[in-house]
C-alpha positions as CSV (number, residue, x, y, z in Angstrom):
1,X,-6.2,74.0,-34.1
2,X,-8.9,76.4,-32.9
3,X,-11.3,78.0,-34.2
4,X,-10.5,81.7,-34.7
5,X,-13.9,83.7,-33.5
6,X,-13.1,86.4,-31.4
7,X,-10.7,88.8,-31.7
8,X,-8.8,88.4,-28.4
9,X,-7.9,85.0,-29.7
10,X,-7.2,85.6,-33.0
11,X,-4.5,88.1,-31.2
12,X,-3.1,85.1,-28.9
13,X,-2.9,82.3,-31.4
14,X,-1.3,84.4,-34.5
15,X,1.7,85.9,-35.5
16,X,1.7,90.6,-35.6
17,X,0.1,90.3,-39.0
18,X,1.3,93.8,-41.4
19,X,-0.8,95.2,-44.3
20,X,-0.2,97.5,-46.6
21,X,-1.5,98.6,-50.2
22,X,0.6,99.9,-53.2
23,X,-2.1,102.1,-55.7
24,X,-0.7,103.1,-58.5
25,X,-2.6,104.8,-61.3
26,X,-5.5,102.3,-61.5
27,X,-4.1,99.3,-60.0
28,X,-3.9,98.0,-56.4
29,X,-1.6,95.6,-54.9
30,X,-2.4,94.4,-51.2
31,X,0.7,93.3,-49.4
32,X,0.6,91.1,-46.1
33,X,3.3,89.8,-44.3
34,X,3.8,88.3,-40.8
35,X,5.9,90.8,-38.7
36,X,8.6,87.7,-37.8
37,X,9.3,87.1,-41.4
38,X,10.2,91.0,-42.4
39,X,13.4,91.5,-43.4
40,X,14.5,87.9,-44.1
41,X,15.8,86.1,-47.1
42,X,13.6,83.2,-47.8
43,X,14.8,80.5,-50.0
44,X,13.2,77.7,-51.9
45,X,15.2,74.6,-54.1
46,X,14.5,77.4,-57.6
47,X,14.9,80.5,-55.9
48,X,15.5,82.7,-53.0
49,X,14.1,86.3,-52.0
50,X,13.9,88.8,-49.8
51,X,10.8,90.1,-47.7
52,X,11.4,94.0,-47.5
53,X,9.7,96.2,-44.9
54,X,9.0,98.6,-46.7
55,X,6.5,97.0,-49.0
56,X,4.7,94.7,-46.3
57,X,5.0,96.8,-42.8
58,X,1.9,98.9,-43.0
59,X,-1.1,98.7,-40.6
60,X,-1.3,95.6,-38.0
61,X,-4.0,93.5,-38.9
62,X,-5.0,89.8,-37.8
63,X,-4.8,87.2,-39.9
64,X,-8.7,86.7,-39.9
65,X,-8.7,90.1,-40.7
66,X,-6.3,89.9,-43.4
67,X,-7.9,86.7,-44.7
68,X,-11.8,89.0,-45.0
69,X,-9.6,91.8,-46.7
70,X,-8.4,89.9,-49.4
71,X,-11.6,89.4,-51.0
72,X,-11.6,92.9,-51.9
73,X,-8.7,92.5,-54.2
74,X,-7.4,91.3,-57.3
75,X,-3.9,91.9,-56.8
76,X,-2.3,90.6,-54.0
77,X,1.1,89.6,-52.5
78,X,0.9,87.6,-49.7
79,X,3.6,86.4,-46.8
80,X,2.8,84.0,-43.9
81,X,0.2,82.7,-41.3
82,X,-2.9,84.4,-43.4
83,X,-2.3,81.8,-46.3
84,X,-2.0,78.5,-43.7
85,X,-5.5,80.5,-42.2
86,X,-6.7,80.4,-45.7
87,X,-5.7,77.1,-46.4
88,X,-7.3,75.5,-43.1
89,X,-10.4,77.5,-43.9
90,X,-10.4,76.1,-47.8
91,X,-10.2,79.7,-49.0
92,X,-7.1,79.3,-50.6
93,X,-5.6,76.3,-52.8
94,X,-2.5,74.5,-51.6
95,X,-1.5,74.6,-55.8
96,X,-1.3,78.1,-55.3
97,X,1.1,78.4,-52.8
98,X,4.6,79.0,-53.2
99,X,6.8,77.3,-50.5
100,X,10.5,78.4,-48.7
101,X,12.1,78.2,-45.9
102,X,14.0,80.7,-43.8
103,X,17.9,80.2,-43.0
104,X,16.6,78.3,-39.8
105,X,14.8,76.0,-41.8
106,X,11.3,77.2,-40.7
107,X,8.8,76.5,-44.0
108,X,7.0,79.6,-45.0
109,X,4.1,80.1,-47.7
110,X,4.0,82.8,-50.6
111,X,1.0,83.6,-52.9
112,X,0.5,85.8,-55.3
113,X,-2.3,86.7,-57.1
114,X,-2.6,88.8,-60.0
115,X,-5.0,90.1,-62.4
116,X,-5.0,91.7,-65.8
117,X,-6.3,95.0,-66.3
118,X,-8.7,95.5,-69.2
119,X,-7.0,96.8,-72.0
């Protein structure tokens, strides 16, 4: 797979890539989510869910972009190519990642990461 250095490819080679981010009194949650995978119901052998719009279709965003914005965050929620980018680039643990699959049978990653605010 190639490298992803300038942003002309990183356009080319990835999925539309959405971002979005939920504040709510002190807390932040950074949603991403490939566009392709909006509105599906993903299922895996324990459970199955939905990928609404309206929390992940935000601002477009490539994935390198996404994967730089992440380390700004302690909360996030994310959907797609950004954690395989992750992955690839050891940035992200494969223990972490929560696997299913689309009706089609295509696989698709999920991670969340959460923090506890100080009490």
């Amino acid at each position: 797979m190639s490298q992803l250095n300038n942003k002309s490819e990183k356009k080319n080679n990835s999925p539309r890539v959405f971002f979005k981010i939920h504040r709510r009194a002190k807390n932040e949650i950074l949603a991403i989510c490939d566009e392709n995978i909006l509105g599906k119901t993903l299922f895996n052998e324990k459970s199955s869910m939905q990928v609404p719009s309206k929390f992940y279709k935000g601002s477009e965003i490539s994935a390198f972009e996404a994967l730089q914005l992440m380390k700004s965050y302690n909360n996030i929620n994310i959907i797609g190519s950004v954690i395989n980018l992750g992955l690839e680039k050891n940035l992200i643990s494969e223990d972490a990642v929560i696997w299913f699959s689309t009706k089609d049978g295509d696989k698709v990653p999920h991670l969340l990461i959460f923090s506890m605010p100080y009490l």
